[in-house]
KEKE-3310 file (N, C-alpha, C; in steps of 0.2 Angstrom, whole numbers, plus 5000, padded with zeros to 4 digits):
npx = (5106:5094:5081:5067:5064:5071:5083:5078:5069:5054:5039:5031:5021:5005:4993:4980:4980:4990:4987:4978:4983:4992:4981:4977:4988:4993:4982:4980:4992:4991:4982:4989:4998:4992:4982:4991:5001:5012:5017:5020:5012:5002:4998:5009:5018:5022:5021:5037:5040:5053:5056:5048:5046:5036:5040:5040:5052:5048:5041:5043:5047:5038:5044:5034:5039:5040:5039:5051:5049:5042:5049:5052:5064:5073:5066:5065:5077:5080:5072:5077:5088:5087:5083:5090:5085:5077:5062:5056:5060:5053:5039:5037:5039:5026:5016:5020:5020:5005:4997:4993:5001:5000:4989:4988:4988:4997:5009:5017:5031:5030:5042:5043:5053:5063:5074:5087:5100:5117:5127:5116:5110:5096:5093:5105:5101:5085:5090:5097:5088:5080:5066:5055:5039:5029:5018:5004:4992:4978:4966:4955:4962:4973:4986:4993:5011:5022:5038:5054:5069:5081:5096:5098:5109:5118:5118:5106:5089:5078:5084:5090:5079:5073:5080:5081:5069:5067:5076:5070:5062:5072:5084:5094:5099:5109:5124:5126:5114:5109:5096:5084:5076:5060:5054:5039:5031:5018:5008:5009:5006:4994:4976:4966:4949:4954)
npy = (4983:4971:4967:4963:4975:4985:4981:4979:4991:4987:4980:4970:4965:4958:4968:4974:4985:4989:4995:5004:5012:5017:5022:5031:5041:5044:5049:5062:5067:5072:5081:5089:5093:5098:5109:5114:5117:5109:5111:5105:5097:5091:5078:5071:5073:5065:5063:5058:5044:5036:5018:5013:5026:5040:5054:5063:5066:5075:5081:5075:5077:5068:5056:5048:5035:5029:5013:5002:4995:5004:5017:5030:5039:5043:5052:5062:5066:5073:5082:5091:5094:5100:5114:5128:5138:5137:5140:5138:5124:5122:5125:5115:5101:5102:5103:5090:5081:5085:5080:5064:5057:5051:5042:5027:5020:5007:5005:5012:5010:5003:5008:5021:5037:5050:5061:5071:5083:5081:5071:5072:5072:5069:5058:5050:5046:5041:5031:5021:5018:5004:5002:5014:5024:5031:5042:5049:5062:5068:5077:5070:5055:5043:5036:5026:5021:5008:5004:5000:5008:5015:5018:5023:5018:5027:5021:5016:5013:5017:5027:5036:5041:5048:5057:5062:5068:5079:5086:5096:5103:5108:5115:5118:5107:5097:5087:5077:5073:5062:5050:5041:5026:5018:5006:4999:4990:4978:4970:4975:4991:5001:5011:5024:5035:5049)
npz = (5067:5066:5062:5049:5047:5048:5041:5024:5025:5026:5035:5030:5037:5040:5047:5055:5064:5060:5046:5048:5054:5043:5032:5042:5039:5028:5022:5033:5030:5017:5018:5026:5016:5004:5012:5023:5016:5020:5030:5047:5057:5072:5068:5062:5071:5081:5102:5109:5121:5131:5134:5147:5153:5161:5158:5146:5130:5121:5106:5088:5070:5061:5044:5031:5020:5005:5002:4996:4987:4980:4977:4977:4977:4967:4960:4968:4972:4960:4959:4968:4963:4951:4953:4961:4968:4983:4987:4975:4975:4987:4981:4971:4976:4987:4976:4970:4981:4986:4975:4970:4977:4992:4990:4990:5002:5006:4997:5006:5019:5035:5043:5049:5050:5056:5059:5064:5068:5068:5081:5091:5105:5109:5098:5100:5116:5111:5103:5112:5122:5127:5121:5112:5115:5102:5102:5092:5092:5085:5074:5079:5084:5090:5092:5098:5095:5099:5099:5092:5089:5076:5071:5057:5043:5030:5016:5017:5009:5016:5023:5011:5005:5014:5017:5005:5003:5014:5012:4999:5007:5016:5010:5017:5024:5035:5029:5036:5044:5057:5051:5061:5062:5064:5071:5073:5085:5080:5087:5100:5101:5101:5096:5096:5100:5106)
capx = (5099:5094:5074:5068:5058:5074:5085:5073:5064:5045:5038:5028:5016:4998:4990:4974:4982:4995:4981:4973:4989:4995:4978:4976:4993:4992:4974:4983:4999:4988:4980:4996:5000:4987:4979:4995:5007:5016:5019:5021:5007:5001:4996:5016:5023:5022:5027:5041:5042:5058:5055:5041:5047:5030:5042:5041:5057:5048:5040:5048:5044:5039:5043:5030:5041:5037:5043:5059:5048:5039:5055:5052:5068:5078:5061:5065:5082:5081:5069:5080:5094:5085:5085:5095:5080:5072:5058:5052:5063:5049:5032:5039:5039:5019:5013:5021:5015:4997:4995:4993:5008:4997:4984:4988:4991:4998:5012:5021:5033:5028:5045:5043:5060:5066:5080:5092:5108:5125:5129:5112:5110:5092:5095:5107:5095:5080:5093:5101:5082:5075:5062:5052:5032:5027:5012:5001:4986:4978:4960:4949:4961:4977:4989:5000:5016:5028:5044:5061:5072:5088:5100:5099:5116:5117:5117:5098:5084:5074:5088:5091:5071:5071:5084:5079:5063:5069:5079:5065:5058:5073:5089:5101:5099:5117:5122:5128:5110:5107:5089:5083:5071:5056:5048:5032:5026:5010:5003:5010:5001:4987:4973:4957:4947:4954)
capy = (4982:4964:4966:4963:4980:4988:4979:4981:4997:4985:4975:4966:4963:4961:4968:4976:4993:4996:4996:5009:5019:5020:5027:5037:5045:5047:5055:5068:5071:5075:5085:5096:5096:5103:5114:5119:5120:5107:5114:5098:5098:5087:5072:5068:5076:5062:5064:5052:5043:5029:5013:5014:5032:5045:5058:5064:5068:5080:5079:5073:5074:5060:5057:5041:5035:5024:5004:5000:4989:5009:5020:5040:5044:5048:5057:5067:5070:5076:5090:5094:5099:5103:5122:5130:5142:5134:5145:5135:5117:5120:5125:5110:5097:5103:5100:5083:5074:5085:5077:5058:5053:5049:5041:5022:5017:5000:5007:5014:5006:5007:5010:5032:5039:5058:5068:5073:5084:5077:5071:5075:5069:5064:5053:5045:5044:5037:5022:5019:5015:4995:5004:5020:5023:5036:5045:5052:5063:5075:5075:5063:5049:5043:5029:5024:5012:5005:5004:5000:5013:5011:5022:5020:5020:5031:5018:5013:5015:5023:5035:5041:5044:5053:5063:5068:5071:5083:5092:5098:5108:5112:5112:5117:5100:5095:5081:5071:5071:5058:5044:5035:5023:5018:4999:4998:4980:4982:4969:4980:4996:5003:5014:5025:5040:5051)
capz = (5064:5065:5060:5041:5045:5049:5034:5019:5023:5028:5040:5029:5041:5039:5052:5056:5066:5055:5039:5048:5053:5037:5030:5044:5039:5022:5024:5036:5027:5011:5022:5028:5012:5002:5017:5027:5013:5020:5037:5052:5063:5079:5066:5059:5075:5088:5107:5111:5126:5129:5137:5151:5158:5158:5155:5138:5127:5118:5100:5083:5065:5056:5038:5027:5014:4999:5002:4992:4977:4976:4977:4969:4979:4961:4957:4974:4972:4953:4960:4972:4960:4945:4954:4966:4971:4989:4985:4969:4978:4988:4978:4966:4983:4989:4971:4970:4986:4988:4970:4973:4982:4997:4987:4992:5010:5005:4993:5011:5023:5040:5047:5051:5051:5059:5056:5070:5068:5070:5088:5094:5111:5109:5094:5105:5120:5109:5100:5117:5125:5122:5117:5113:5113:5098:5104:5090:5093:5082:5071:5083:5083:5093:5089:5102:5094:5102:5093:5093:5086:5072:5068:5049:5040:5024:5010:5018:5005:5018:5025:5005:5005:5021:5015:4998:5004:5017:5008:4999:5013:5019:5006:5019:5030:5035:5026:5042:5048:5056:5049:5065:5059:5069:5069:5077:5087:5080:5093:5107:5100:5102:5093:5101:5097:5114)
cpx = (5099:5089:5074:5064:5065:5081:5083:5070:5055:5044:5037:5023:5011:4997:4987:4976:4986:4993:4978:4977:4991:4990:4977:4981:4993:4984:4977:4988:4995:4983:4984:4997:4998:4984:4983:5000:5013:5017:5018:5015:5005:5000:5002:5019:5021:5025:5032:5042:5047:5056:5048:5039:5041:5035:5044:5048:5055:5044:5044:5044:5044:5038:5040:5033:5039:5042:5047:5055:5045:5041:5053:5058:5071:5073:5065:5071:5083:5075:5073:5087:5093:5086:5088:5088:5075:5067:5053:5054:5055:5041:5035:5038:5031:5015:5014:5017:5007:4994:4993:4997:5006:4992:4983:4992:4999:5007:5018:5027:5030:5035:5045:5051:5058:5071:5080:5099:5112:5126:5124:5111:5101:5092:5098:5102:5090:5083:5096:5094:5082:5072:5058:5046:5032:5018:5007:4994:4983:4971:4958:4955:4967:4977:4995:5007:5021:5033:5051:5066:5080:5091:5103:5108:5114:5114:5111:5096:5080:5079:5090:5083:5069:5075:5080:5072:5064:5071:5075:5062:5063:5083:5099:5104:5106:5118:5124:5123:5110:5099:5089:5074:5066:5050:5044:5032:5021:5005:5005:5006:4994:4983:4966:4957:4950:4946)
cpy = (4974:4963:4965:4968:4984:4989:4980:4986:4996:4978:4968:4960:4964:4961:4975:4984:4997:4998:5002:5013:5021:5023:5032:5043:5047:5051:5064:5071:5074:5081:5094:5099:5102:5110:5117:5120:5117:5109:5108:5100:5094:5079:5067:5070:5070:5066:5057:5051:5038:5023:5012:5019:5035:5051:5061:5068:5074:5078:5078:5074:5069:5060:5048:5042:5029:5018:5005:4998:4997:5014:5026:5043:5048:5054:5065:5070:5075:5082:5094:5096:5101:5113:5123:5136:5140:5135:5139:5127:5117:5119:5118:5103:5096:5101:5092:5080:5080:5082:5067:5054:5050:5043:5032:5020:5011:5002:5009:5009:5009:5008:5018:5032:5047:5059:5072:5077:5081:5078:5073:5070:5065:5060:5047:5043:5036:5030:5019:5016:5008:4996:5011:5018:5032:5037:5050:5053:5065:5070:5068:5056:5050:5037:5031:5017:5013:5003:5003:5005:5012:5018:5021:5021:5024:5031:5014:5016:5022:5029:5040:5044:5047:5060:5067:5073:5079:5088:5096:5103:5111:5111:5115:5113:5099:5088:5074:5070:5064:5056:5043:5032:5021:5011:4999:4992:4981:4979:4972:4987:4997:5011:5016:5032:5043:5054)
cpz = (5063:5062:5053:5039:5043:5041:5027:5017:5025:5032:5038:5031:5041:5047:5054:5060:5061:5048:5041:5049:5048:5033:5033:5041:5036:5021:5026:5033:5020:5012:5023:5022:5005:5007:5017:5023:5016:5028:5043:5056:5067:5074:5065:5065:5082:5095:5108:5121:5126:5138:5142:5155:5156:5158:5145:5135:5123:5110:5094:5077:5061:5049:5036:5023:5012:5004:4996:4986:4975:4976:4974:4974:4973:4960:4961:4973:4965:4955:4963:4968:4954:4945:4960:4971:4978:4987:4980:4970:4979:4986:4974:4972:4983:4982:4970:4975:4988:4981:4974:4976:4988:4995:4991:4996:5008:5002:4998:5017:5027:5046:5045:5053:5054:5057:5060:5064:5069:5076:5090:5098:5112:5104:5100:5111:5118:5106:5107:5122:5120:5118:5118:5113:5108:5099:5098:5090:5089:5077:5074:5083:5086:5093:5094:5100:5097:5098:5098:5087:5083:5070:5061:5044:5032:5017:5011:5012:5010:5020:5019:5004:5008:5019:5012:4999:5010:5016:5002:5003:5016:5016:5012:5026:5027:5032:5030:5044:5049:5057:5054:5059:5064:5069:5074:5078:5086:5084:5099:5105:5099:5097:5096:5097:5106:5117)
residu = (UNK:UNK:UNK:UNK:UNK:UNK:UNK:UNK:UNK:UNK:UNK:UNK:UNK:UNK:UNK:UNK:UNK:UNK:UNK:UNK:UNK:UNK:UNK:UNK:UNK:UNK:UNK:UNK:UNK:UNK:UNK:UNK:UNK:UNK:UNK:UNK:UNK:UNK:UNK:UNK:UNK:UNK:UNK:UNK:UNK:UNK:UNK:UNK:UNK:UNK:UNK:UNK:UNK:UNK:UNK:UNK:UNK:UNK:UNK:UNK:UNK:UNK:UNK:UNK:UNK:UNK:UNK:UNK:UNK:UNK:UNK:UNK:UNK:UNK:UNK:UNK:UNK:UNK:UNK:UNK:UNK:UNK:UNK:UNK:UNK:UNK:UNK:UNK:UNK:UNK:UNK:UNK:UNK:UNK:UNK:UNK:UNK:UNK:UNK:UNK:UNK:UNK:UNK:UNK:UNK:UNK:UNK:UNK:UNK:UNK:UNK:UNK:UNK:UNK:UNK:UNK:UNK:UNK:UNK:UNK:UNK:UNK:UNK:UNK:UNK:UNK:UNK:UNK:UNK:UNK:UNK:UNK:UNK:UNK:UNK:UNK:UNK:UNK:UNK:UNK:UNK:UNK:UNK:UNK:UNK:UNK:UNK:UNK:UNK:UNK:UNK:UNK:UNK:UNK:UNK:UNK:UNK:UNK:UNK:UNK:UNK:UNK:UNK:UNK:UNK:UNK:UNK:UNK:UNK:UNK:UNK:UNK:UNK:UNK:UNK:UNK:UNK:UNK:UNK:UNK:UNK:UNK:UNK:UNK:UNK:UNK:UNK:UNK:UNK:UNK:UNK:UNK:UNK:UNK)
# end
């Protein structure tokens, strides 16, 4: 990881698309969350494509975590072991982020992380390309970014963020998964109503 998106957890980059992806996101995920009860749908579910190939890898989900100065990971893990019951892990989760967790775009980094199994072949695929394109359609709006893809190490902010939050929805996530992380070029992407 050489980037200061990739090292830190944020780009810190002002700029005009990625202002509007990150509302659009958190609009949408406040959305899943309240509506679908949390359930993935076409807005957090990119297709991946890697480098210039038109064959698609298939879709991913994408986790929005807080930036490092706005961290609720301890928040996330102390939910996550206060009960052993999935059941109320997860009604306790759905409360939390359809409350205001979404509330402030700005508060977000914009490196997107996923969550692969141990030794998963597309993992390695997507970090083994120069670069991927992350394809999001869904409610009138489609953002195409461009990205370079990191295989986040354990002791990353974002990869303990991805976790905790993950485990949440699904407490018997291995604990070798591996984080890729996902830096968008923002002047290489693109934004339209399809």
């Amino acid at each position: 990881m050489t980037s200061i998106s990739a090292v830190l957890g944020d780009s810190f980059v002002t700029h005009p698309l990625k202002d509007a992806f990150l509302k659009w996101q958190c609009r949408v995920r406040q959305i899943m969350m309240r509506d679908n009860l949390g359930r993935p749908d076409d807005a957090i579910t990119p297709e991946v494509f890697l480098d210039d190939n038109p064959q698609s890898l298939g879709h991913i989900i994408t986790i929005m975590n807080k930036a490092p100065a706005y961290s609720v990971t301890r928040d996330l893990q102390h939910m996550y072991r206060k009960t052993h019951d999935p059941a109320h892990k997860r009604s306790q989760a759905l409360q939390y982020f359809s409350a205001t967790y979404y509330q402030k775009h700005q508060e977000f980094s914009d490196l997107l992380t996923a969550t692969f199994p141990p030794n998963s072949p597309g993992a390695a695929k997507i970090t083994g390309a120069e670069t991927c394109t992350l394809v999001f359609e869904a409610y009138a709006q489609r953002f195409v970014l461009k990205c370079k893809a990191y295989d986040l190490p354990h002791h990353h902010p974002i990869f303990q963020a991805t976790m905790a939050h993950n485990r949440l929805f699904n407490p018997s996530l291995h604990p070798e998964s591996i984080v890729l992380g996902f830096e968008a070029d923002w002047d290489r992407s693109e934004s339209s109503n399809p």
